[in-house]
C-alpha positions as CSV (number, residue, x, y, z in Angstrom):
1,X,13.9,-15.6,33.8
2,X,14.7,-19.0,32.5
3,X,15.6,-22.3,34.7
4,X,16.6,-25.5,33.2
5,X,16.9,-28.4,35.7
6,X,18.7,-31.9,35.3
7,X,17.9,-34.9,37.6
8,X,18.0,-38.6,38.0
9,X,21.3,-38.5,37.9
10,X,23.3,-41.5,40.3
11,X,25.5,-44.6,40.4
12,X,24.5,-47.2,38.0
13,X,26.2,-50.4,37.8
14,X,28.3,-51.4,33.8
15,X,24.9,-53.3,31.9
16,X,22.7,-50.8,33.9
17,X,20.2,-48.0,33.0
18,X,19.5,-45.0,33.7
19,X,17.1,-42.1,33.2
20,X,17.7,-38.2,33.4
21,X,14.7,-35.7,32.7
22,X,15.2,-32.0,32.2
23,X,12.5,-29.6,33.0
24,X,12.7,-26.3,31.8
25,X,10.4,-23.2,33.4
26,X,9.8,-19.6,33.5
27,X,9.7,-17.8,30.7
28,X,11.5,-19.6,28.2
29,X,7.7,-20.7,26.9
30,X,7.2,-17.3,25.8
31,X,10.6,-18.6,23.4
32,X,10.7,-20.5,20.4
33,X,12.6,-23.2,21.2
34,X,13.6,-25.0,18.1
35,X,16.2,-28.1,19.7
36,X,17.0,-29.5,23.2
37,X,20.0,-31.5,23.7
38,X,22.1,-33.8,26.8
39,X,25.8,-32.9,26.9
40,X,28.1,-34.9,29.0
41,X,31.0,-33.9,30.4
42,X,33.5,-36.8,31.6
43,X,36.2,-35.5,34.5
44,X,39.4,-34.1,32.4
45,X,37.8,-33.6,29.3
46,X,35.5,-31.1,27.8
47,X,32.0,-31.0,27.5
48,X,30.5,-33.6,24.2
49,X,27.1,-33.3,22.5
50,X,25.7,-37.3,23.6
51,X,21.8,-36.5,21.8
52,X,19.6,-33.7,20.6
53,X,16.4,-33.5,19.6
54,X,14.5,-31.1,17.0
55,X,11.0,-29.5,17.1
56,X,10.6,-31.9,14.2
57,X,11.6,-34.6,16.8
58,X,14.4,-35.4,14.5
59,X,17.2,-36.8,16.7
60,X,21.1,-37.2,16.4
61,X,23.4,-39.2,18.7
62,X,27.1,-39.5,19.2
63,X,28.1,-42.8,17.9
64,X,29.8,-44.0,21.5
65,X,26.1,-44.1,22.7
66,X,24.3,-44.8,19.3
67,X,22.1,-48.3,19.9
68,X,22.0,-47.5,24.0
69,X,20.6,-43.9,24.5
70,X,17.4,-42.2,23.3
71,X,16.4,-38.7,23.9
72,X,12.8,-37.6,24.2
73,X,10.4,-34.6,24.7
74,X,7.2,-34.0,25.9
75,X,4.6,-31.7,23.4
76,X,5.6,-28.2,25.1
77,X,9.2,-28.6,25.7
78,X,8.7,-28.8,29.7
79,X,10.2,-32.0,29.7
80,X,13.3,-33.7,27.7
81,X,14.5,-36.8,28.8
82,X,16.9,-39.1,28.1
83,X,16.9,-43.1,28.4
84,X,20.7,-44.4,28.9
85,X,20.3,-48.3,28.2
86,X,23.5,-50.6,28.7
87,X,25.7,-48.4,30.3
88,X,29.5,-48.7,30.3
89,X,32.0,-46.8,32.8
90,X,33.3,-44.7,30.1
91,X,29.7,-43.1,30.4
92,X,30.1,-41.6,33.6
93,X,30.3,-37.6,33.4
94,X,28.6,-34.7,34.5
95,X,25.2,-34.8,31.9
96,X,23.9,-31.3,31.1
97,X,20.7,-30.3,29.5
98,X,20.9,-27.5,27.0
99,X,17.7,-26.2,25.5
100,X,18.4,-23.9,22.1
101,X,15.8,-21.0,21.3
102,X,15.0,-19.4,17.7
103,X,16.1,-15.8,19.0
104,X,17.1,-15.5,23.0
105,X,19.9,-18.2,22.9
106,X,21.0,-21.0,24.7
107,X,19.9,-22.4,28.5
108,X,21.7,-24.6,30.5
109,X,21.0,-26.4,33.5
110,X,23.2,-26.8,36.8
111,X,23.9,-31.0,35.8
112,X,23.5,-33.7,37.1
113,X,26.3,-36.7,38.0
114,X,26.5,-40.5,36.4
115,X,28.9,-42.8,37.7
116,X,29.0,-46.3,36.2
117,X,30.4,-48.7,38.4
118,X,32.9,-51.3,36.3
């Protein structure tokens, strides 16, 4: 069994910051995992990669939050966080961790809210 868990999730203020951590458990260490990623979903639209991160620590970011966001991981993958830096009100959305294995898949975790107040 795999568990993936978002938190630090809130209301932050427009200029603010922000920082969500993911831990992952179970037996997704017996896995290869190979990426890890934070996926927001604003209310109305569908879900949008925001940052990833590679077992090479190689990192990506949508350009809205290019500058303002930085993803991270700890050595065994039980951690991936993810630093949001100047946020705007067009930020706020459900964030989702998503942690990508070599040969079992995708995990997901439950979410976790950010509202940016204006």
């Amino acid at each position: 069994q795999v568990h993936v868990a978002e938190s630090g999730g809130g209301l932050v203020q427009a200029g603010g910051s922000l920082r969500l951590s993911c831990a992952a458990s179970g037996d997704i260490f017996r896995f290869a995992v190979v990426a890890a990623g934070w996926y927001r979903q604003p209310p109305g639209k569908q879900r949008e990669l925001v940052a990833r991160i590679t077992i090479a620590r190689t990192t990506n970011y949508a350009d809205s939050v290019k500058g303002r966001f930085t993803i991270s991981r700890d050595h065994l993958w039980k951690k991936v966080y993810h630093q949001m830096n100047d946020v705007k009100p067009e930020d706020t959305a459900v964030y989702y961790c998503n942690i990508q294995t070599r040969d079992h898949g995708d995990y997901w975790g439950q979410g976790t809210q950010v509202t940016v107040s204006s």
